[in-house]
N, C-alpha and C positions, 0 to 999 in steps of 0.2 A: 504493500500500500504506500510504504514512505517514496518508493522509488516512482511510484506512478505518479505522485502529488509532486514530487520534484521537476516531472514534466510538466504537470499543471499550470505548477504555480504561474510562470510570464506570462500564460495566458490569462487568465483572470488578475495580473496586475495589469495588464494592458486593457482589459475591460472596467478596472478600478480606475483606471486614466482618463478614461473615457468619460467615465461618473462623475469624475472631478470637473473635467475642460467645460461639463454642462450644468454642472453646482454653481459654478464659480461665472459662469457666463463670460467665459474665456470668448468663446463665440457667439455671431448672433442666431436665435432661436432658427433662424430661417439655414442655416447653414450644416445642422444633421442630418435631417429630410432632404437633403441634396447631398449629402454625401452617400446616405444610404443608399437613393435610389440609384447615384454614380454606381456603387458598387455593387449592386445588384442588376443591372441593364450592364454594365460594360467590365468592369475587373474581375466580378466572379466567373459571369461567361467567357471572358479572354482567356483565365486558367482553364475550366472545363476542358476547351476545345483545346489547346497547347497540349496539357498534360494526357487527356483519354487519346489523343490522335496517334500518339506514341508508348502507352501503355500496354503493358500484357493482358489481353482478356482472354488468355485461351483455360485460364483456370475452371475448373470441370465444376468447382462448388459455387461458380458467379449465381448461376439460375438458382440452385436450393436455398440460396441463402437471399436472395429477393424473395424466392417462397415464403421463406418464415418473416421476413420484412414485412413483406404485405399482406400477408396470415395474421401476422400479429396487429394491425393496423386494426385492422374487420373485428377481430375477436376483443381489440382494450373498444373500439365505439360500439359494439353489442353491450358490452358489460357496462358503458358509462350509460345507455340507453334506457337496459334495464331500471339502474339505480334512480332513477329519474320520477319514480311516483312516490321516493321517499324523502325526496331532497326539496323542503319548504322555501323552494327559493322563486324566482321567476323564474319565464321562458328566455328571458333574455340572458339572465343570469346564469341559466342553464347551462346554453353555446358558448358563454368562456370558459367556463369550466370543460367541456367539454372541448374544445381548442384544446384547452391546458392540457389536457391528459391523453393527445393523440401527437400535437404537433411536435417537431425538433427544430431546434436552432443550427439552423444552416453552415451558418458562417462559425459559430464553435465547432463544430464536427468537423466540418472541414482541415480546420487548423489543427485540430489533437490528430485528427489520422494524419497527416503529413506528418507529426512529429514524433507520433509512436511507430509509424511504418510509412519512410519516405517513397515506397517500390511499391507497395500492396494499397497505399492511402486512397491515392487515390482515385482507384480502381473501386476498392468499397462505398467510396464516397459517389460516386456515378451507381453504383448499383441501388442506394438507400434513396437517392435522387430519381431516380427513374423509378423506381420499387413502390416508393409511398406518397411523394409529392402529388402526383395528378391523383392519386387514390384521396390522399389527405384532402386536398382542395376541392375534389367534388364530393366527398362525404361535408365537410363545415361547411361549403357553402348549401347546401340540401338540409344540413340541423340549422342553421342561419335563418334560413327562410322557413324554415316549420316552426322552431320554436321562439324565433326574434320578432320577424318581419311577418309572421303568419301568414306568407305569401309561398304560392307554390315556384319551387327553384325550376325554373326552364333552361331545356341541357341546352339550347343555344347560350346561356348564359356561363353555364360552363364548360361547357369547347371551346370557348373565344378564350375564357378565362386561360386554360392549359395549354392552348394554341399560343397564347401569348408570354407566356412563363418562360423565361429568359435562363433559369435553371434547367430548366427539361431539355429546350431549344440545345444551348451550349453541349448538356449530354447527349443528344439526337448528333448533333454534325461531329462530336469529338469524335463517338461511337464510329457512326457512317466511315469516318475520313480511313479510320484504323481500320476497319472490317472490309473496306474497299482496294487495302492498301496507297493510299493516296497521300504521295506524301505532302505536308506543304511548304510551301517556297522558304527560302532561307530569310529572307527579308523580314514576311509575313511571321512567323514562328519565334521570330529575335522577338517581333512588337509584339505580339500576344504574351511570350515572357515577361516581357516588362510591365506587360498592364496587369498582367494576373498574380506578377509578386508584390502589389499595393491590395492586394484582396483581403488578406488576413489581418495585418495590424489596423486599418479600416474597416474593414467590418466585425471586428470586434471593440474598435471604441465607439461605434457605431449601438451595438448590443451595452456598453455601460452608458453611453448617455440615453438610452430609452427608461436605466430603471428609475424609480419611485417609492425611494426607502419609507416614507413619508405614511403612506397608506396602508401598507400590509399589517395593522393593527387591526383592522376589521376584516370582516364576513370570513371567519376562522375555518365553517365546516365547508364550503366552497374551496378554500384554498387548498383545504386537508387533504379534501378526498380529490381533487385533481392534481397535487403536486404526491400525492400517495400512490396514483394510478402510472402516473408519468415517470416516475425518478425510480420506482420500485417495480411495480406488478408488471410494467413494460419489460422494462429488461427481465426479469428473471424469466417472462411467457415464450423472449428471443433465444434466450438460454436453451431452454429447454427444448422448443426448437430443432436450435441448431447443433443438440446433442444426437438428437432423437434421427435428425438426417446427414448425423456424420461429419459435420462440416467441420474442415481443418482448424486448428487452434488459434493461428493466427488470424483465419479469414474470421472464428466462432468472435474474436476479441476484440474485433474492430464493430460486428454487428453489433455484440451488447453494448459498446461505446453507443454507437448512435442512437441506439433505444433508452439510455438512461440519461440521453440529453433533455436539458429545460427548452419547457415550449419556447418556439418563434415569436418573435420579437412584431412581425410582421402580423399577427394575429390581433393585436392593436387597431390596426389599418382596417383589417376585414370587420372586426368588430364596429366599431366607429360607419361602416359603409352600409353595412344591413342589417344595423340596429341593434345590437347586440349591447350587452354591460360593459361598457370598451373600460368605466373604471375599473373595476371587478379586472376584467383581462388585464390590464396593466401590473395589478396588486400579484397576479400570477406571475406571469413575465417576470418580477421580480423577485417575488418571494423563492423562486425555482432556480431562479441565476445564482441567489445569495445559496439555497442550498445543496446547488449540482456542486459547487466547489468542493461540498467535505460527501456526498452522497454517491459524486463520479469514482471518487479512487475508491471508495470501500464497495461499490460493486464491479468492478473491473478485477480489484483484487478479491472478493468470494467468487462471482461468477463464472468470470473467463480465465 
């Protein structure tokens, strides 16, 4: 455990950085929502595509281990689904909570798989991308629209959505470019390098200036049972899993990483968009960052 929190740690001071630069109103309000969406439209996609165009995907556990990704996805929003005629909260309320306890944060998974497995990273990381993103995005937006907006979700609403997803797109051409053999131009490949090594230390102060220490003293049983569902019951259901289908150790290590990540930061946005508790989701966001830091190495070290 000590050895894996020794990885940790710059990450999450680099997100403590972040928390400060927007404490302190180093910058103005208007200049993190532009950097996020920088890095999520252009530096996370420029790595995708660089790094999977050149990657090994001929590993035989790539598929089983999307299996249980997206297995797992289905079966933690059955079970928040279920829990839902006991939880005295709203419908709005509801769909943060339930965010909270399906989504991952992108831009930290990313950055731990590069630095627990510079060769394997991020190859998992394209697989958890592709695996549960467009799954994740049309299940929340469908409990959004049932339980927020009381309005029925129309799948033209969500194709355009996934069609537009700048994460899946980057792993669609990365994939393509590799499986086609195609290589890219030397030129092109330098510049996507350079864009895609401003991905991590950005969109991780990115993820500290979104939290909201401030709040998470309220709506206790909300918080509990989605950051209880998300940081715990997730990974151990990955675990078992990717026991049960063999999956190599290294490959098994990096899946339970992603599944014991704290929700997406980005579920704010969605919340806010079709009516959702976007407070309530914030207090999540946060409360899940503050406790993925001591919660990531002690199931990496039981689990995997």
């Amino acid at each position: 455990m000590f050895a894996v929190s020794l990885t940790l740690i710059p990450l999450f001071l680099i997100i403590l950085l972040g928390y400060l630069l927007n404490h302190f109103k180093f910058f103005d309000e208007s200049f993190w929502p532009s950097l996020e969406k920088m890095t999520y439209f252009v530096f996370f996609p420029a790595l995708l595509i660089n790094k999977l165009s050149t990657a090994p995907l001929s590993d035989a556990h790539i598929v089983p281990t999307a299996l249980v990704l997206s297995g797992t996805v289905c079966l933690m929003s059955l079970l928040i689904v279920l829990l839902r005629p006991m939880l005295p909260i709203s419908g709005a309320a509801f769909s943060s909570v339930f965010q909270g306890g399906v989504r991952f944060n992108s831009y930290l998974g990313l950055a731990i798989a590069l630095m627990l497995s510079p060769s394997l990273g991020v190859v998992i990381s394209a697989v958890a991308l592709i695996a549960m993103v467009p799954l994740l995005n049309t299940l929340c937006v469908i409990v959004l629209a049932h339980y927020a907006s009381h309005k029925p979700a129309h799948w033209r609403t969500v194709v355009t959505a996934l069609s537009r997803n700048p994460l899946v797109l980057g792993c669609v051409i990365g994939i393509s470019l590799n499986l086609l053999n195609i290589p890219l131009p030397s030129a092109l490949q330098h510049t996507l390098s350079i864009l895609g090594s401003a991905t991590l230390p950005l969109g991780l102060l990115a993820v500290g200036a979104a939290l909201r220490f401030s709040a998470i003293r309220h709506a206790q049983l909300p918080l509990f049972i989605s950051s209880s569902i998300k940081l715990i019951v997730f990974p151990t259901c990955v675990w078992a899993g990717c026991h049960l289908l063999a999956i190599t150790e290294e490959m098994r290590y990096l899946a339970v990483m992603f599944a014991a990540l704290p929700t997406a930061t980005s579920s704010y946005i969605l919340a806010r968009q079709m009516g959702g508790d976007y407070t309530l989701m914030a207090n999540i966001i946060t409360l899940q960052t503050l406790l993925a830091a001591l919660s990531l190495p002690i199931m990496l070290t039981v689990l995997a």
